[in-house]
Every structure is written in structure tokens, then in C-alpha cells.
MIKE-674381 format. One record per residue: residue number from 1; residue in three letters; y, z, x of N, C-alpha, C in turn. Coordinates in nm, 2 decimals. Layout:
N
site i: NUM, aa: Ala, n.yy: Y, n.zz: Z, n.xx: X, ca.yy: Y, ca.zz: Z, ca.xx: X, c.yy: Y, c.zz: Z, c.xx: X .
...
This chain:
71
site i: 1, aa: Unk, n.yy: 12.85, n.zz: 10.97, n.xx: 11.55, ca.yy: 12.76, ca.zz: 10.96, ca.xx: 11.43, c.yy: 12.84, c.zz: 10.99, c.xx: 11.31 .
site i: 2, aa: Unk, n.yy: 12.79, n.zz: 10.89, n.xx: 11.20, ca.yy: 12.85, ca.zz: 10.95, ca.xx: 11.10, c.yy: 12.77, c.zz: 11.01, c.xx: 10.92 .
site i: 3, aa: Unk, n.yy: 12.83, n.zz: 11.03, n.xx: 10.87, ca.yy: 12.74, ca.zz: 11.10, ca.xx: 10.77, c.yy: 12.72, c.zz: 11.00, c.xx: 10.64 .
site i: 4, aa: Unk, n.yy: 12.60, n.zz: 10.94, n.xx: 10.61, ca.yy: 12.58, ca.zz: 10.86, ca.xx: 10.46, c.yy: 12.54, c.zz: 10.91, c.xx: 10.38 .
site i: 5, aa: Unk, n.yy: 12.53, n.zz: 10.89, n.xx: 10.24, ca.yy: 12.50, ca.zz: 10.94, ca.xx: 10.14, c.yy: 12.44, c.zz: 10.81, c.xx: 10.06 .
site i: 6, aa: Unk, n.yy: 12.34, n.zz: 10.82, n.xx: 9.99, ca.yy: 12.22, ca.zz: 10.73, ca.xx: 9.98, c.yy: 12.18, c.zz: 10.81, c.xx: 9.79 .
site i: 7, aa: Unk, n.yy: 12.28, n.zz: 10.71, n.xx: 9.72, ca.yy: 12.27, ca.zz: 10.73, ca.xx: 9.56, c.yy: 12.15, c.zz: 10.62, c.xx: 9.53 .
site i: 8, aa: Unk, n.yy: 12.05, n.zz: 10.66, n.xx: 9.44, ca.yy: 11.96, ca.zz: 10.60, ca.xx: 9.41, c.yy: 11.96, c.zz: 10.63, c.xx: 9.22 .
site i: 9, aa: Unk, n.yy: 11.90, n.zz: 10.52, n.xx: 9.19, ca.yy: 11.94, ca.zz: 10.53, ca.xx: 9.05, c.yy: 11.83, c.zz: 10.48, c.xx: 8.93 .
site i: 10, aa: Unk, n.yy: 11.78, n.zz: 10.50, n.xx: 8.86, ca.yy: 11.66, ca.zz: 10.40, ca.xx: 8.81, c.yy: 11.71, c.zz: 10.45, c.xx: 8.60 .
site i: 11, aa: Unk, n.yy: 11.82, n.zz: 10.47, n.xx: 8.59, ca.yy: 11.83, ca.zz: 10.46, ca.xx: 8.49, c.yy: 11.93, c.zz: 10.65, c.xx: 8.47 .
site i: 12, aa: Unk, n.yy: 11.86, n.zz: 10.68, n.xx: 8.55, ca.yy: 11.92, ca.zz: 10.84, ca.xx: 8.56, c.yy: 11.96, c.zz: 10.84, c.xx: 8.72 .
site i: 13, aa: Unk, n.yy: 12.08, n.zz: 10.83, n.xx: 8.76, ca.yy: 12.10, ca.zz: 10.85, ca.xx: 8.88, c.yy: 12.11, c.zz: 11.00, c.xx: 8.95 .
site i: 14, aa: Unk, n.yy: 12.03, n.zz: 11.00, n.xx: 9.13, ca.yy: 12.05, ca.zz: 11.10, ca.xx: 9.12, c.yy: 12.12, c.zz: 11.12, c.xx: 9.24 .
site i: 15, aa: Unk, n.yy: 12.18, n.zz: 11.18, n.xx: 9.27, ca.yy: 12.32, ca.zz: 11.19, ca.xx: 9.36, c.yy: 12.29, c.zz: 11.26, c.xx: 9.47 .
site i: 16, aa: Unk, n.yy: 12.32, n.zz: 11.20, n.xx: 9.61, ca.yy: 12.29, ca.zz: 11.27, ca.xx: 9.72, c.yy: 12.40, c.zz: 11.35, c.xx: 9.84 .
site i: 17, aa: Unk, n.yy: 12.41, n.zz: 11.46, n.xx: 9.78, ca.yy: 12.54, ca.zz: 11.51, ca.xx: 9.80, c.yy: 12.52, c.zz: 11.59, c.xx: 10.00 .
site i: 18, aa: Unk, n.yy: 12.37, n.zz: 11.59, n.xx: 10.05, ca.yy: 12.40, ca.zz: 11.59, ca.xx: 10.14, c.yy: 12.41, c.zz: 11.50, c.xx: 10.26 .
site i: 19, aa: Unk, n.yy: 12.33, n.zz: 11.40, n.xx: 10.22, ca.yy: 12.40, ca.zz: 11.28, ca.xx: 10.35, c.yy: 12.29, c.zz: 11.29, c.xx: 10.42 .
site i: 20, aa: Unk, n.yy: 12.30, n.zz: 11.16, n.xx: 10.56, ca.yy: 12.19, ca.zz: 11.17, ca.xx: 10.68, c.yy: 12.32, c.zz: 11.14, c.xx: 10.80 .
site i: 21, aa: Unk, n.yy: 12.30, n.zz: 11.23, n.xx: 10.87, ca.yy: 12.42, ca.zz: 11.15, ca.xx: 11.04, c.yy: 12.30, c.zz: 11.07, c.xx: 11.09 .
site i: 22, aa: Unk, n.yy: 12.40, n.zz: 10.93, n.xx: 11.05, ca.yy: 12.30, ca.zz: 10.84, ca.xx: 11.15, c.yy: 12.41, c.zz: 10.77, c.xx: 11.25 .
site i: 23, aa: Unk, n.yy: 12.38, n.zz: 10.69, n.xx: 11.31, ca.yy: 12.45, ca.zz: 10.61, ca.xx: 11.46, c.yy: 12.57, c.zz: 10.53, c.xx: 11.39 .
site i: 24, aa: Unk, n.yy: 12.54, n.zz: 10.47, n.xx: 11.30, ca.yy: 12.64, ca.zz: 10.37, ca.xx: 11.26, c.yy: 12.60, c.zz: 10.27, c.xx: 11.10 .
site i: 25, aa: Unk, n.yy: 12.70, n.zz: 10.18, n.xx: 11.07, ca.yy: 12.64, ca.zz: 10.11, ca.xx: 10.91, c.yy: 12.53, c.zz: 10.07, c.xx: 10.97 .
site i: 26, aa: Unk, n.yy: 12.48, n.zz: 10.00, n.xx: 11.05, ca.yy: 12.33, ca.zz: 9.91, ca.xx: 11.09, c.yy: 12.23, c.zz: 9.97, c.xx: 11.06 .
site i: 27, aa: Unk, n.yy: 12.27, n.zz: 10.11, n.xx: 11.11, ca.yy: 12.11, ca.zz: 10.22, ca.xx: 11.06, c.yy: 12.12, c.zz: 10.26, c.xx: 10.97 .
site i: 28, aa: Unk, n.yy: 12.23, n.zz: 10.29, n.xx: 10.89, ca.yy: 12.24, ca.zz: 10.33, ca.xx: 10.71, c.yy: 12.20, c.zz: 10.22, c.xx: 10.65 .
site i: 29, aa: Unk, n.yy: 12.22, n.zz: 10.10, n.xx: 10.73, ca.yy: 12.17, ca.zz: 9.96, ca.xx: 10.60, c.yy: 12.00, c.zz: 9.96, c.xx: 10.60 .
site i: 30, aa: Unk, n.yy: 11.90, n.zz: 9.99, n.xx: 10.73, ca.yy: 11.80, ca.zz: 10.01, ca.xx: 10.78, c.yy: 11.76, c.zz: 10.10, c.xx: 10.68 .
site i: 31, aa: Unk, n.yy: 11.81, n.zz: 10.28, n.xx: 10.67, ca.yy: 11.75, ca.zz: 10.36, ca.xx: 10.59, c.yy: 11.71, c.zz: 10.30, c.xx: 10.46 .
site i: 32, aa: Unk, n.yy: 11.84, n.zz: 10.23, n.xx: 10.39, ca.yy: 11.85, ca.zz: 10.17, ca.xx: 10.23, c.yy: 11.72, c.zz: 10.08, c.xx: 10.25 .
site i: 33, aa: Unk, n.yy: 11.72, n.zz: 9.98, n.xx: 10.30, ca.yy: 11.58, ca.zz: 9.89, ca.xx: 10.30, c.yy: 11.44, c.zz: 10.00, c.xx: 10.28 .
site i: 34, aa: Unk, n.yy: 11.43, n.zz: 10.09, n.xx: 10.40, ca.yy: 11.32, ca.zz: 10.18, ca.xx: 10.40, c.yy: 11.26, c.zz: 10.25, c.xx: 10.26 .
site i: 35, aa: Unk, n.yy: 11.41, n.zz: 10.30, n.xx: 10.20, ca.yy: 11.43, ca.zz: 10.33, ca.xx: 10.07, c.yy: 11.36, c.zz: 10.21, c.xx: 9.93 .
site i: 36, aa: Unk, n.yy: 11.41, n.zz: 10.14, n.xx: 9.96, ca.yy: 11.39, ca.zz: 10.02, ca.xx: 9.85, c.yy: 11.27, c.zz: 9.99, c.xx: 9.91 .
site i: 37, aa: Unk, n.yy: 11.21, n.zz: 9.99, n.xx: 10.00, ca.yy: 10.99, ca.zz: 9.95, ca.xx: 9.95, c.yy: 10.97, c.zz: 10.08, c.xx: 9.95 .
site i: 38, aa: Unk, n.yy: 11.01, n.zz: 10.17, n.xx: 9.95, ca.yy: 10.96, ca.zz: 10.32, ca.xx: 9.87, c.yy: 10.92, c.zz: 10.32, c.xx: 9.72 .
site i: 39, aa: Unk, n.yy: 11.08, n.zz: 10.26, n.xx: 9.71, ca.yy: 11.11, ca.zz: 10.22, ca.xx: 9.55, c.yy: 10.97, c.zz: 10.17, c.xx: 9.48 .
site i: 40, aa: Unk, n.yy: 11.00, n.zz: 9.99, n.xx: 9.56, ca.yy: 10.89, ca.zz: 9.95, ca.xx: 9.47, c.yy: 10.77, c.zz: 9.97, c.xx: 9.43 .
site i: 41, aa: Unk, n.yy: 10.73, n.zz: 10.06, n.xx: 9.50, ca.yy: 10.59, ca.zz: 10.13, ca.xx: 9.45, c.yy: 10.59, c.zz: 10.21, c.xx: 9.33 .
site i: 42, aa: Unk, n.yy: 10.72, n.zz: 10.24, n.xx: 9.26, ca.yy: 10.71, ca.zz: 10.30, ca.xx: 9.12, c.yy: 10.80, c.zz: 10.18, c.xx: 9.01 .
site i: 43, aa: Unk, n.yy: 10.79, n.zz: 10.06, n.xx: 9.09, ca.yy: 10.85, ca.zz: 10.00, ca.xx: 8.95, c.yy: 10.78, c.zz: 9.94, c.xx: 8.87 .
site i: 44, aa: Unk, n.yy: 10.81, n.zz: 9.97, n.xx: 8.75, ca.yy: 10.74, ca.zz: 9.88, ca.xx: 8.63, c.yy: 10.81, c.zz: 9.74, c.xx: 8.55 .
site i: 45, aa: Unk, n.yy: 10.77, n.zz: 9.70, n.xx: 8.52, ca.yy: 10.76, ca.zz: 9.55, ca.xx: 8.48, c.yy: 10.92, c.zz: 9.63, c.xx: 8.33 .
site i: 46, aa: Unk, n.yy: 11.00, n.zz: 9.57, n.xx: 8.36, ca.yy: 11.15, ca.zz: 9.57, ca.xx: 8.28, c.yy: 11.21, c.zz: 9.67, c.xx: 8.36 .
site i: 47, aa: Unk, n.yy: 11.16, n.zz: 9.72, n.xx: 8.46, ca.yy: 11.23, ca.zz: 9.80, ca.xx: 8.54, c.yy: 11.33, c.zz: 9.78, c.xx: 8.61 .
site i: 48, aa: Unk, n.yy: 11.43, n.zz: 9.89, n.xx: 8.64, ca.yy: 11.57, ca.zz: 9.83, ca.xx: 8.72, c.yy: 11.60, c.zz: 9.97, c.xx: 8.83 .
site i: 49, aa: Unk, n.yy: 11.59, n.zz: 9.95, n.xx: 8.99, ca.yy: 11.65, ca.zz: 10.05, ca.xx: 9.04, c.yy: 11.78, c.zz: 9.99, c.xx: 9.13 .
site i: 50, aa: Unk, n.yy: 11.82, n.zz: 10.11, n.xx: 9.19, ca.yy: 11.98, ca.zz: 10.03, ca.xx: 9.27, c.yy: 11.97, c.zz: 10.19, c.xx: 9.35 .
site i: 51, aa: Unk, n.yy: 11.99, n.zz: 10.13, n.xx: 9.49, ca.yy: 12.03, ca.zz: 10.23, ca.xx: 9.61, c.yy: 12.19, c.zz: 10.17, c.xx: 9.65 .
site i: 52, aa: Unk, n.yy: 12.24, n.zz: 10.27, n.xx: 9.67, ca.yy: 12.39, ca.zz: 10.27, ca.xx: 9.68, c.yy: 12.39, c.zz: 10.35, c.xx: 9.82 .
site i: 53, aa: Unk, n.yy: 12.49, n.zz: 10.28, n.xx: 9.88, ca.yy: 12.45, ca.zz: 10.37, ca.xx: 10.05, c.yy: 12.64, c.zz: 10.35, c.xx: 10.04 .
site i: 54, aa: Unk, n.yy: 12.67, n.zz: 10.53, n.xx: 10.06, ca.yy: 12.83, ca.zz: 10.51, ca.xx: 10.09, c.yy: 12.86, c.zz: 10.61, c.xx: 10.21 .
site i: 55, aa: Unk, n.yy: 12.95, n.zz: 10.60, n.xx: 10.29, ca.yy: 13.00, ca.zz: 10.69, ca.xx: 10.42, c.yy: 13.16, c.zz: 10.78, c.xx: 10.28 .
site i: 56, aa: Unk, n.yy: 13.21, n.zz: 10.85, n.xx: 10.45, ca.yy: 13.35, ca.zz: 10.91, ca.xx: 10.34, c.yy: 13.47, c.zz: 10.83, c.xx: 10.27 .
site i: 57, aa: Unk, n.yy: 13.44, n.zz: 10.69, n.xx: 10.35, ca.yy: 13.55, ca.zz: 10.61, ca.xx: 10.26, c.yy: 13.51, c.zz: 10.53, c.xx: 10.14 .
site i: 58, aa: Unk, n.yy: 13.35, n.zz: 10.53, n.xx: 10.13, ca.yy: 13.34, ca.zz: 10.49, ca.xx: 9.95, c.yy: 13.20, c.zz: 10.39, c.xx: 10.01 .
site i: 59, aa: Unk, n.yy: 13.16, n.zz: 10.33, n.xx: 9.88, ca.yy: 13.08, ca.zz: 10.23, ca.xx: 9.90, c.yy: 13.05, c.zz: 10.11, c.xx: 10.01 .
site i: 60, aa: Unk, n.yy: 12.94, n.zz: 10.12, n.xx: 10.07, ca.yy: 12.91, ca.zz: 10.03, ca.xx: 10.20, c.yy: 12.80, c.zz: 9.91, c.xx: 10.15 .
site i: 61, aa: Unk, n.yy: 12.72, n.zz: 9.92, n.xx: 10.06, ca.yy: 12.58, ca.zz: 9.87, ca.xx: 10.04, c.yy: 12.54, c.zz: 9.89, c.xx: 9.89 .
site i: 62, aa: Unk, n.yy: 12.47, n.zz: 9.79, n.xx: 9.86, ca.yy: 12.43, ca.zz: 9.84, ca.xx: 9.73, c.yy: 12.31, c.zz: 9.70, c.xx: 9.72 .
site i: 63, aa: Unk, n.yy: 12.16, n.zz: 9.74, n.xx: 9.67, ca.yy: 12.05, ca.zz: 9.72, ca.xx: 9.70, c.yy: 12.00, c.zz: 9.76, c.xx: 9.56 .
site i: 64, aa: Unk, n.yy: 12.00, n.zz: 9.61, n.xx: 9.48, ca.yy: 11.94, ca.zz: 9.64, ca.xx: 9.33, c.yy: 11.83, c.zz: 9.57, c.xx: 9.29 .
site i: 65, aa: Unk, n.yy: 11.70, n.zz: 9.59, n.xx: 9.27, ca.yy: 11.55, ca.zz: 9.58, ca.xx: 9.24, c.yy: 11.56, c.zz: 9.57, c.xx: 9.05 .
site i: 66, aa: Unk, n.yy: 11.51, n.zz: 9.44, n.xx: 9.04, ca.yy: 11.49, ca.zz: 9.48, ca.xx: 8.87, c.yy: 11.38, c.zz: 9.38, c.xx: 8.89 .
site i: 67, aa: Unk, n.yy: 11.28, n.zz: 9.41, n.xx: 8.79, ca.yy: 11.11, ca.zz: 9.33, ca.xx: 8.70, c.yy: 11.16, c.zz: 9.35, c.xx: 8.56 .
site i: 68, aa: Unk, n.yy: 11.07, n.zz: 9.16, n.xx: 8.52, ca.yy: 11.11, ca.zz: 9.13, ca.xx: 8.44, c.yy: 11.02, c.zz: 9.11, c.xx: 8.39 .
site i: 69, aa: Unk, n.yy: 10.95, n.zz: 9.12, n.xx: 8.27, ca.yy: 10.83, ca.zz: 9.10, ca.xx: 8.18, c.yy: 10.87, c.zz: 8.94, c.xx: 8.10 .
site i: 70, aa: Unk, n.yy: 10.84, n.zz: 8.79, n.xx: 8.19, ca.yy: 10.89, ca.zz: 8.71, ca.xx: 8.10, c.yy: 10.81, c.zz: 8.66, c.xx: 7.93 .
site i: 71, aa: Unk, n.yy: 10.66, n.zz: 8.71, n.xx: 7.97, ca.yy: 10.60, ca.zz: 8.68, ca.xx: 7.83, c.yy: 10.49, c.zz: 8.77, c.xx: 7.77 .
């Protein structure tokens, strides 16, 4: 098992400095999805969020949501 860290950001990022041990990338990519339709339930129209899923060696994933108000 190893340990992810799941940075979420919507203009103010906020940093997840303790992690989840999960099985492997497949289930940290699985958490980040779960995360992102969490998300959408607070986005507003010009809104922009980004989940960032990293283990100890750096960035694995990155899952960015923006709404656009075209008129």
C-alpha cells in the first residue's frame, strides 16, 4: 500500500498533507473521480476547480472542472 495526497484547489488551494494508503494508482485515480462529482455540486457558472492526486515521487493525476457563463 501506498500513501496519496489529494491537493484540491478552487482558486485557494488547500493542501493535503496527510494522505490516504490505498492499494495502488488505480484506486487513487478512483478516489480523485469520487472527489470531482463531490466537487461539482459546488460549482458556479465561471468557476474552475483542479484535484491533483500525488504519491512520494510527485504528481500522478490532475482532474480540472471549469463552467463557463457563455452569454
Amino acid at each position: 500500500m501506498s500513501r496519496y495526497f489529494f491537493r484540491i484547489s478552487n482558486g485557494r488551494p488547500h493542501e493535503d498533507n496527510v494522505g490516504e494508503e490505498l492499494r495502488d494508482e488505480h484506486q487513487a485515480w478512483l478516489s480523485a473521480k469520487r472527489l470531482a462529482r463531490d466537487i461539482e455540486d459546488t460549482l458556479e457558472p465561471n468557476g474552475k476547480w483542479m484535484v491533483e492526486v500525488r504519491d512520494a515521487d510527485g504528481p500522478l493525476y490532475l482532474i480540472s472542472i471549469a463552467a463557463q457563463k457563455l452569454r
